[in-house]
C-alpha angles and dihedrals in degrees: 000000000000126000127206136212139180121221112202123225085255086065102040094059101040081057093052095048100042114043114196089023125121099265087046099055090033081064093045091049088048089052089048098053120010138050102257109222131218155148143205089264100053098037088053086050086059092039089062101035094056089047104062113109090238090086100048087099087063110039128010104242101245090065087040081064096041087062089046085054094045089051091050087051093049103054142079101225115220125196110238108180119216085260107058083049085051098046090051101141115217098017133200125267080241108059088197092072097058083098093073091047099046089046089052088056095044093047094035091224124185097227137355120224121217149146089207112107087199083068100027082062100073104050127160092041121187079338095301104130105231103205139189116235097265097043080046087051101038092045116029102032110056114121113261121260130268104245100207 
């Protein structure tokens, strides 16, 4: 059986920008392990936040865009309608993350991953746990147990 996780855009970026940070291995874990979950929505959101100028003292912009196209790769991408994203219940203070919500209902995902305390907030939602890198890390990643 598969599981499935949503990585907000907070999480994504701080992936891209810091290589061997939290965010970035709790992406590589996610990669390793579960089915990451997107839509069009999410993934233009991270289109446009890794291409603002701001991080171009991070991280030059072309590999800035090599982490956008490994995301797209790596992911199973699922269809959320402007409507489910309207009818989110309850929503989040920032209505710009009812994407990541109405993608974890679509895709009927088991926790949702993210750095933003709008989202943070709610958990658990609809009793799906919202968890920051390291909780993602720390809970949902630990080796299974030997059954002797």
């Amino acid at each position: 059986m598969s599981h499935r996780v949503v990585l907000d855009t907070s999480t994504l970026v701080s992936a891209a920008l810091r290589i061997g940070s939290i965010p970035h291995k709790a992406l590589l874990e996610a990669f390793r392990r579960w089915d990451v979950c997107a839509s069009r929505e999410t993934l233009a959101e991270l289109d446009q936040v890794l291409d603002r100028s701001k991080f171009d003292r991070y991280l030059p912009r072309s590999s800035r865009r090599d982490s956008l196209a490994l995301v797209r790769r790596r992911t199973h991408l699922f269809a959320v309608e402007e409507a489910d994203i309207q009818a989110v219940n309850p929503p989040c203070r920032d209505r710009a993350d009812n994407k990541f919500l109405a993608l974890a209902l679509s895709a009927e995902v088991d926790v949702l991953v993210s750095s933003d305390e709008d989202l943070l907030i709610l958990h658990p939602w609809h009793e799906m746990p919202i968890v920051t890198p390291s909780d993602f890390l720390a809970r949902y990643n630990k080796p299974p147990q030997s059954s002797r």
